[in-house]
C-alpha positions as CSV (number, residue, x, y, z in Angstrom):
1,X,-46.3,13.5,20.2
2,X,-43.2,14.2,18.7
3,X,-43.8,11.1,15.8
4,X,-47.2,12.9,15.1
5,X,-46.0,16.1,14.4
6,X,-43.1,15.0,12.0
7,X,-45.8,13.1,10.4
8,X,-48.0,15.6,10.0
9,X,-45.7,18.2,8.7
10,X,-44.5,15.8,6.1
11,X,-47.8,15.1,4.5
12,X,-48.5,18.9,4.5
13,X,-45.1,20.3,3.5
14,X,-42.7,17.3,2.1
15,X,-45.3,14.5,0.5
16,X,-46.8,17.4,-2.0
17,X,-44.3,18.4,-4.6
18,X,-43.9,22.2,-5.5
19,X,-46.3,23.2,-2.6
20,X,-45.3,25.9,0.0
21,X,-47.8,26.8,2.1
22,X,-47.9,29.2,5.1
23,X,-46.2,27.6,8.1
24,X,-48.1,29.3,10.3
25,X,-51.4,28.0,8.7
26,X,-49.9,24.1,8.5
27,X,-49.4,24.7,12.5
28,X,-52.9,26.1,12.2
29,X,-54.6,23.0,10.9
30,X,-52.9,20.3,12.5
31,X,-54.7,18.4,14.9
32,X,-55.1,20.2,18.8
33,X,-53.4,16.9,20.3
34,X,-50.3,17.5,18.6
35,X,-49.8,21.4,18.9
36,X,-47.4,22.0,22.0
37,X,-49.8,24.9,23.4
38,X,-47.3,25.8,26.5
39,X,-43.8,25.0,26.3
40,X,-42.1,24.0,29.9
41,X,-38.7,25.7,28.9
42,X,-37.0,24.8,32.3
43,X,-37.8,21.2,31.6
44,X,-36.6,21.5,27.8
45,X,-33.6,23.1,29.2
46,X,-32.3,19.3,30.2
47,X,-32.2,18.6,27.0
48,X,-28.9,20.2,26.7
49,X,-26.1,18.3,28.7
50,X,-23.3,20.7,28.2
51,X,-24.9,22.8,30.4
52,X,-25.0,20.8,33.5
53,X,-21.8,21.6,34.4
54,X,-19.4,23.7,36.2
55,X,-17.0,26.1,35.0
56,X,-14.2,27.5,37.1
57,X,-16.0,25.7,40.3
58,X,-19.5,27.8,39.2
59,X,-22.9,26.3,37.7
60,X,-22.1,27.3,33.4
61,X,-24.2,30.0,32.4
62,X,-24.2,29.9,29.0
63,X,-24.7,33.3,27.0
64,X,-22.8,33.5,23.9
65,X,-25.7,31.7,21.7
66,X,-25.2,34.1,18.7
67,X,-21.3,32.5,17.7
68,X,-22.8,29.2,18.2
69,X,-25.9,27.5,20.3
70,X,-25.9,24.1,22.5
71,X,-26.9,21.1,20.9
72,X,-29.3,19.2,22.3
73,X,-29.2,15.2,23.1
74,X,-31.5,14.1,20.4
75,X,-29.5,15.6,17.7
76,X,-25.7,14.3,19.6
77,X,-27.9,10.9,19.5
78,X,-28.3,11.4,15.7
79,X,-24.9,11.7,14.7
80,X,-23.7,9.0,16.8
81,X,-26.1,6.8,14.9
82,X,-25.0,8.0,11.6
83,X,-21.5,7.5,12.6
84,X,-22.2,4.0,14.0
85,X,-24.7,2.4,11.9
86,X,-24.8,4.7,8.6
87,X,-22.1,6.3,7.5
88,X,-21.3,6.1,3.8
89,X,-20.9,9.1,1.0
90,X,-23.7,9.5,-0.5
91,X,-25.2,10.1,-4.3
92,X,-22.7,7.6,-5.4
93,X,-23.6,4.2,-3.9
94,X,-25.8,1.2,-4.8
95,X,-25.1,-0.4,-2.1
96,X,-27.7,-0.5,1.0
97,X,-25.3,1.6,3.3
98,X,-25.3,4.9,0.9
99,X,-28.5,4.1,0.0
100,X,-29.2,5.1,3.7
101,X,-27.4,8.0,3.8
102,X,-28.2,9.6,0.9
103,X,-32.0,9.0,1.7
104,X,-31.6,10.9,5.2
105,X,-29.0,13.3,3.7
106,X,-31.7,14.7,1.1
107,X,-34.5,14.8,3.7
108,X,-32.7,17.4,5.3
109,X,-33.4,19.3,2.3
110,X,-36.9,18.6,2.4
111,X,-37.3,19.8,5.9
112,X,-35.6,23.0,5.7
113,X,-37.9,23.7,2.5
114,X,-40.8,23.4,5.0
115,X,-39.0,24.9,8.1
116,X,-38.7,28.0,5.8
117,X,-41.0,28.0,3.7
118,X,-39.3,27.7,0.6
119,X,-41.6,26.7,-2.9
120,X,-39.4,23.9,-4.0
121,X,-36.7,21.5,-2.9
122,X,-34.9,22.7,-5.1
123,X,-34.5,25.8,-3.7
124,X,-32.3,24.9,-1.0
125,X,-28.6,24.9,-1.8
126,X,-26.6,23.1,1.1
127,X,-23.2,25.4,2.0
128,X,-21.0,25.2,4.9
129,X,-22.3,28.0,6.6
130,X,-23.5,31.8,6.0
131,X,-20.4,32.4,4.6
132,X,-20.1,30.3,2.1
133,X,-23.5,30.8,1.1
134,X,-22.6,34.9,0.7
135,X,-19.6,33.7,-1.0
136,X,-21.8,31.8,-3.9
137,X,-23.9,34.0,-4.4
138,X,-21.4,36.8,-5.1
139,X,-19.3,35.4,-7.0
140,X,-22.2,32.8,-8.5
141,X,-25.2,35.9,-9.0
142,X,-22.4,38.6,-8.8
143,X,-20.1,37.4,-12.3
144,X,-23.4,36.5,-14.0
145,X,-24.9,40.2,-13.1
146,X,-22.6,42.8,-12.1
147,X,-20.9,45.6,-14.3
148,X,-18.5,48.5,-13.8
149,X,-21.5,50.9,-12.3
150,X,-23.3,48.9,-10.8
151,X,-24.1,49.5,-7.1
152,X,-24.7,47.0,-4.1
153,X,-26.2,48.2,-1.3
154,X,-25.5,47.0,2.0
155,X,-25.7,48.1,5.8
156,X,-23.7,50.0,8.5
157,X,-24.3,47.0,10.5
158,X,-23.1,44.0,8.7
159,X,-21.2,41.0,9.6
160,X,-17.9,41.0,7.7
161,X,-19.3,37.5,5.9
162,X,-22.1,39.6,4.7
163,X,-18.9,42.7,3.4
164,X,-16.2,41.2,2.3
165,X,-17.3,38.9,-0.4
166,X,-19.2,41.7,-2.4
167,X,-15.9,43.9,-1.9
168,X,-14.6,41.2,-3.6
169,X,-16.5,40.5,-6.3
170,X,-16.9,44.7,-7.1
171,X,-13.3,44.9,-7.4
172,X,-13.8,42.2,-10.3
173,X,-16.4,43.6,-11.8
174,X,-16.1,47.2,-11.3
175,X,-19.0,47.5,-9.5
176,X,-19.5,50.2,-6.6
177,X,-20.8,49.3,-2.8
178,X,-23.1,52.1,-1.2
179,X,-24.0,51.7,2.5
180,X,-26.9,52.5,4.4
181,X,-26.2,53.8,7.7
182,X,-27.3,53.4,10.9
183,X,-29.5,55.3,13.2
184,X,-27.9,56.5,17.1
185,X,-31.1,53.9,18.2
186,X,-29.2,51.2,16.2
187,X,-31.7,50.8,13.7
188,X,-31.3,51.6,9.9
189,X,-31.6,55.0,8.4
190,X,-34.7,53.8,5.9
191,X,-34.7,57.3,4.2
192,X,-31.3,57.2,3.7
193,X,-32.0,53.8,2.2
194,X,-34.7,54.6,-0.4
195,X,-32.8,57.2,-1.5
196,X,-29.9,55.1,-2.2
197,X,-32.1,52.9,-4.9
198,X,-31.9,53.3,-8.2
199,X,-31.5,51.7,-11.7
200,X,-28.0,51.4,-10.8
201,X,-28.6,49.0,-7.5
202,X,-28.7,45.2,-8.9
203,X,-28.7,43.8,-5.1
204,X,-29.1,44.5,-2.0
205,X,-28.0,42.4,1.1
206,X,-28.7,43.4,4.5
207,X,-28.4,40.9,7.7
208,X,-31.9,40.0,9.0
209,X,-30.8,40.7,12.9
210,X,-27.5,42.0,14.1
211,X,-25.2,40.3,15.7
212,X,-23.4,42.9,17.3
213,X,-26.8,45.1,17.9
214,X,-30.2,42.4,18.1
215,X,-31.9,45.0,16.2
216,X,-34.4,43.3,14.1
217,X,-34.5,44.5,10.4
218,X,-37.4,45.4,8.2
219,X,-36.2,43.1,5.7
220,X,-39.6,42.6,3.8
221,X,-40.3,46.2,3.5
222,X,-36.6,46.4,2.2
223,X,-37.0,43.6,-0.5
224,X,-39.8,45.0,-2.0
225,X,-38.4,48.7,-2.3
226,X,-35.3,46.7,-3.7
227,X,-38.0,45.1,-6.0
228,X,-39.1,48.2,-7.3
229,X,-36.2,49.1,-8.8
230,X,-35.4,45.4,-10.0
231,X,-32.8,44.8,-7.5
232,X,-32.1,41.7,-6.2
233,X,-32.3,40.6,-2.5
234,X,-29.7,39.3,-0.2
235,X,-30.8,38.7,3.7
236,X,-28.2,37.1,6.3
237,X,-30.3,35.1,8.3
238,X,-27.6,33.4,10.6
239,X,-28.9,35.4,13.9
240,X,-32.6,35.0,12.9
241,X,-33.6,31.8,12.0
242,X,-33.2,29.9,15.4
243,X,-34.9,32.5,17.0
244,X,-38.2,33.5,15.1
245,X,-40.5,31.8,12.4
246,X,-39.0,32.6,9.2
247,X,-40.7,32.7,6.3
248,X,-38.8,33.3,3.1
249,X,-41.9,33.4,0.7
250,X,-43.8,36.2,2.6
251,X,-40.2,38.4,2.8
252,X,-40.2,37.7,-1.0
253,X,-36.0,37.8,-0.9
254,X,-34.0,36.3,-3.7
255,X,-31.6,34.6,-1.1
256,X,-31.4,33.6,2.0
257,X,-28.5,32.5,4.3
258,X,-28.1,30.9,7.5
259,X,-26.0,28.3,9.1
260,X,-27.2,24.9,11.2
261,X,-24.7,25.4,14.3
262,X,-26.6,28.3,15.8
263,X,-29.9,26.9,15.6
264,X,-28.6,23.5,17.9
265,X,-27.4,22.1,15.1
266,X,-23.7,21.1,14.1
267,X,-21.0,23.0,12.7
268,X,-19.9,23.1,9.1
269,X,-23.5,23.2,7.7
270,X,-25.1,25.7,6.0
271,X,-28.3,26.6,4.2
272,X,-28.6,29.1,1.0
273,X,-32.0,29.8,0.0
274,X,-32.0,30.9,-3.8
275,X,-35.4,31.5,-5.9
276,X,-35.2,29.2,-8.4
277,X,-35.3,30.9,-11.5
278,X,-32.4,32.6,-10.0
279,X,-30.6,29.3,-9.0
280,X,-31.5,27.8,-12.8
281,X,-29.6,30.8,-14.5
282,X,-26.2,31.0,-11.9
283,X,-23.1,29.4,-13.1
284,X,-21.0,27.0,-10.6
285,X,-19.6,28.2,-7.7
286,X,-17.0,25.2,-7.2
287,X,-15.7,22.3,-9.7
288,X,-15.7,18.5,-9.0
289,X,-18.2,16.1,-7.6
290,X,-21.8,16.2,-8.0
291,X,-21.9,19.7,-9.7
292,X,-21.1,17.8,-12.7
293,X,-23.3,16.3,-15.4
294,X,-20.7,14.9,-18.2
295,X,-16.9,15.8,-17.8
296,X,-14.6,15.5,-21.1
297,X,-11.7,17.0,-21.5
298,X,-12.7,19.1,-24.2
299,X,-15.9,20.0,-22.6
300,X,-18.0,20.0,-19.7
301,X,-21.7,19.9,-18.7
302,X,-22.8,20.9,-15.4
303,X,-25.5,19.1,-12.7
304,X,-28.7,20.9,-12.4
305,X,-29.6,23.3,-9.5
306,X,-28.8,22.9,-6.5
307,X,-26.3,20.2,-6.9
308,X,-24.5,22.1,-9.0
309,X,-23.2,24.3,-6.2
310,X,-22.3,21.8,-4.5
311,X,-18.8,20.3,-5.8
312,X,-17.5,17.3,-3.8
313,X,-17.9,14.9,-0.8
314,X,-20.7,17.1,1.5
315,X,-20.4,17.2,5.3
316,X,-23.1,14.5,5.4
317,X,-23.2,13.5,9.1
318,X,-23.8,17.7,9.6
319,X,-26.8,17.7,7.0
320,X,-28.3,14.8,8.4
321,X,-27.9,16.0,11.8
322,X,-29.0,19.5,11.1
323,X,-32.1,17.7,10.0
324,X,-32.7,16.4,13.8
325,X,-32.1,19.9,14.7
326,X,-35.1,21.3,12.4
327,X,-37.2,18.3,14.4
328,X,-36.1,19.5,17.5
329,X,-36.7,23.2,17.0
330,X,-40.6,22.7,15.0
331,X,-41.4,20.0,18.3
332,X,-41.0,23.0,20.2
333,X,-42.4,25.8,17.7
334,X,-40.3,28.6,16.1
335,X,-43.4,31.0,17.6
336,X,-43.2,29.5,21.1
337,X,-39.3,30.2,21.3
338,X,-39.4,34.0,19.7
339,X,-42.5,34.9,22.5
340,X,-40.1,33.5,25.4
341,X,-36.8,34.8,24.2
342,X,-38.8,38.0,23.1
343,X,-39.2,37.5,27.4
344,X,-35.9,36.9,28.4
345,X,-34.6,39.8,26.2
346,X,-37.0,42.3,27.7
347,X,-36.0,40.9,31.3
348,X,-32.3,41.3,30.8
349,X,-33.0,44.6,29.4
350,X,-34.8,45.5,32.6
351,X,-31.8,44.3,34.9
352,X,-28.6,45.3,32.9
353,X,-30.0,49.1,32.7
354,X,-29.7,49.5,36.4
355,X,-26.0,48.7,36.3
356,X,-24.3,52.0,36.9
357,X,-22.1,53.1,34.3
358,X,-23.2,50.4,32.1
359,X,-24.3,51.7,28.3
360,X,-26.2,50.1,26.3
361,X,-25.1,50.1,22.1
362,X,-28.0,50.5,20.5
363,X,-31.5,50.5,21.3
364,X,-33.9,49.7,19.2
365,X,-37.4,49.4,19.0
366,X,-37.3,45.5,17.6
367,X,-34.0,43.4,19.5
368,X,-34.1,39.7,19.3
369,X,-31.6,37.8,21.5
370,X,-28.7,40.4,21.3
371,X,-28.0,42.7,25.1
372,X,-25.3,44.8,23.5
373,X,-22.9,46.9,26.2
374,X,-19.7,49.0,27.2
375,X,-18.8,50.3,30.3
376,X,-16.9,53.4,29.8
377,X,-14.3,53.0,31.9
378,X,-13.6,49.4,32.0
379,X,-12.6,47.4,28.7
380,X,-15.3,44.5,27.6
381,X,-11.9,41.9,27.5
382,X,-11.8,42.5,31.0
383,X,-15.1,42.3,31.8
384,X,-15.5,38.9,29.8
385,X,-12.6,37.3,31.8
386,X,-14.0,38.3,34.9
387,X,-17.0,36.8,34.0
388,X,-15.9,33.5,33.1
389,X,-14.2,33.3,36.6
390,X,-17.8,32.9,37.8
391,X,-18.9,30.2,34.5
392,X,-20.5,32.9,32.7
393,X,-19.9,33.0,28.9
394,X,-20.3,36.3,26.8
395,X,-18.7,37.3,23.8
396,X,-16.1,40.5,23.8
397,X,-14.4,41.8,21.0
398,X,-16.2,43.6,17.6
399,X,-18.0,40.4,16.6
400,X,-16.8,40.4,13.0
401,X,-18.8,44.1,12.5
402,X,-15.9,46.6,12.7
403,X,-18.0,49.4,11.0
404,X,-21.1,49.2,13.4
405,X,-18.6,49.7,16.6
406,X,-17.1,51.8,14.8
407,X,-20.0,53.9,14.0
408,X,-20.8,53.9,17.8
409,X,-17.1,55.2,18.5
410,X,-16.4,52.2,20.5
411,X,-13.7,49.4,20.1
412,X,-15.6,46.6,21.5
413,X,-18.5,45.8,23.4
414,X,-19.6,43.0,25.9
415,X,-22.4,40.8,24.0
416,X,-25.1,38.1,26.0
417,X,-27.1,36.3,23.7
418,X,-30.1,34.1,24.4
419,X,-31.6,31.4,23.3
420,X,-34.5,29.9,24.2
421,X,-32.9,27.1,27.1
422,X,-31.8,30.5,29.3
423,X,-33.2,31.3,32.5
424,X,-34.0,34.7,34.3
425,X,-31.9,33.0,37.0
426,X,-29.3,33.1,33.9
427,X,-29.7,36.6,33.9
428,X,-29.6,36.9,37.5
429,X,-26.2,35.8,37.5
430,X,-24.9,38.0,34.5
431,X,-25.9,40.7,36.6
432,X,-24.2,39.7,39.5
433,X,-21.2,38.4,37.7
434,X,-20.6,42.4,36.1
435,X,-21.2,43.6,39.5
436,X,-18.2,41.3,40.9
437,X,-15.8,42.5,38.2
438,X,-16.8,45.9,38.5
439,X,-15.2,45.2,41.7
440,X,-12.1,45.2,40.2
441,X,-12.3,48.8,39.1
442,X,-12.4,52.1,40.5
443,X,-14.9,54.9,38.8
């Protein structure tokens, strides 16, 4: 089944140049036989061997997806065959061996044109993460663009990856940053946004879910206000993309970011989505390597897009495997996983809510994968150690988005995130994990 559906999606969205249909309407005319109707999650879960373990003598319950998700066999299997049988850099070889990896190193690009949605192949820039990708385009988009007065809008509820860098580049440029803010529901103020736009704004970058909230953002209602105004548009994608269809041509956004090891891929690989005629005008980001076209000293000409963003030896085994993980994830469906974590989400809801003296951070009306919390009287550190004395794994701290906690008037918060190879039984445990180290405390 699996050999079907790859085949399948590569006639429709690979094997026809400068095509991008719907994804949803490939899935729809693809024959019944291959379409994975009903998804046994508890027998996908297997798939994962890191989680067939135990941690501090207790079964691993594993609930900090959103810093990074499990990888599953087939893609381990992937890089191990790179490793072994592949490896060579790639773009520069003749010989057989980099012939080979270059081949499965640019169909990586080709399937995350599809898994996205993207017009062209050359849309896809390869980065090593969100980060990075934010990074480019600031200083790439940002030097080309910006001007003392101009204004960049961004949100309350960033990730510092999606702040810092257009800090940065404003204090270069002279350019001003004006922030939306944030709803006591944890959802953005969209008034407050509109009335932020003007001739002034020249982009707009806003994350697509929150990592320290789940709130789900309108982000195609936001690009096309943005549009209206001839603003460009920026979405951090990192906490969306392995847990919803995404569909970058229907949003209509200028860029898109997200990185491969939180959708069960590996680490150091990125993706930046760029409209072309965007990606055509940017200068280089970095120097060296394949950005280059002819290098004298006196002058030199630069590669065309996207390769000339990307300067030097790439992390190839992560872009091929990455590719594996874009397999693994369409087998499954991107629509099948957002309906069962959209499940699990509303489940854990349910439970944590009857935990006295347990507070919710946020609650809005559209969460993906995020359960947000504080307990007044007990510090989330605390809370996360105890946990991990029964194998439980959450994340503690202000997750890289100092200004949303800080909006909230809390210094931390205790964060579960899902994916799609959790259990209710997982969330079973969570709740009687908190119970346990509210044991340790007196209210």
């Amino acid at each position: 089944m699996t050999v079907l559906i790859i085949n399948y999606l590569y006639h429709a969205l690979f094997e026809q140049p400068h095509r991008g249909g719907s994804i949803s309407n490939i899935y729809s005319q693809m024959p019944q036989s291959s379409i994975i109707s009903k998804v046994d999650f508890d027998k996908i879960r297997k798939d994962f061997p890191v989680l067939d373990q135990k941690v501090n003598g207790h079964p691993l319950v594993y609930l900090d997806n959103g810093a990074s998700s499990q990888m599953p066999a087939k893609v381990a299997d992937r890089l191990d065959h790179y490793h072994r049988y592949e490896h060579a850099n790639v773009h520069r070889g003749i010989h057989t061996l980099s012939q080979k990896a270059t081949d499965a190193y640019e169909e990586t690009r080709r399937k995350i044109r599809g898994f996205i949605n993207s017009r062209y192949n050359e849309e896809i820039v390869y980065t090593t993460g969100t980060t990075d990708s934010i990074n480019l385009v600031a200083n790439s988009f940002g030097s080309l663009h910006f001007k003392e007065g101009d204004e960049i809008i961004l949100s309350q509820m960033e990730h510092h990856a999606n702040i810092v860098p257009w800090q940065m580049i404003a204090e270069k440029t002279g350019a001003v940053i004006r922030v939306i803010p944030v709803l006591d529901n944890g959802e953005l103020d969209m008034e407050a946004y509109k009335s932020l736009l003007s001739k002034k704004t020249k982009m707009v970058a806003v994350i697509h879910v929150s990592n320290a909230l789940g709130t789900v953002n309108p982000v195609k209602e936001i690009t096309a206000l943005a549009h209206e105004f001839g603003a460009a548009v920026l979405i951090d994608g990192a906490q969306s993309v392995p847990h919803q269809p995404v569909d970058v041509q229907d949003i209509d956004c200028d860029f898109y970011a997200f990185s491969a090891h939180k959708m069960c891929g590996p680490t150091g690989f990125g993706i930046l989505y760029g409209k072309k005629e965007h990606l055509d005008q940017m200068p280089p980001y970095r120097g060296g390597g394949d950005m280059i076209d002819k290098v004298s000293f006196e002058e030199t000409t630069y590669n065309v897009a996207p390769l000339r963003f990307e300067a030097g030896t790439p992390p190839i085994a992560a872009g091929i495997g990455t590719a594996a993980a874009v397999d693994y994830l369409t087998q499954i469906g991107m629509k099948n996983i957002a309906e069962h974590e959209q499940e699990l989400v509303q489940y854990g809801y349910e439970q944590l809510k009857k935990i006295e003296g347990l507070r919710f951070i946020g609650e809005p009306e559209h969460r993906a994968s995020v359960l947000s919390f504080v307990f007044d009287e007990i510090h989330a550190s605390d809370i996360g150690t105890l946990l991990d004395k029964r194998g439980i794994a959450v994340r503690t701290g202000h997750h890289c988005a100092q200004p949303i906690l800080r909006r909230f008037d809390v210094p931390a918060t205790t964060r579960a995130s899902l994916s799609f190879y959790n259990t209710r039984e997982d969330i079973d445990r969570l709740v009687d994990g908190i119970e346990y180290a509210k044991s340790f405390f007196e209210f």
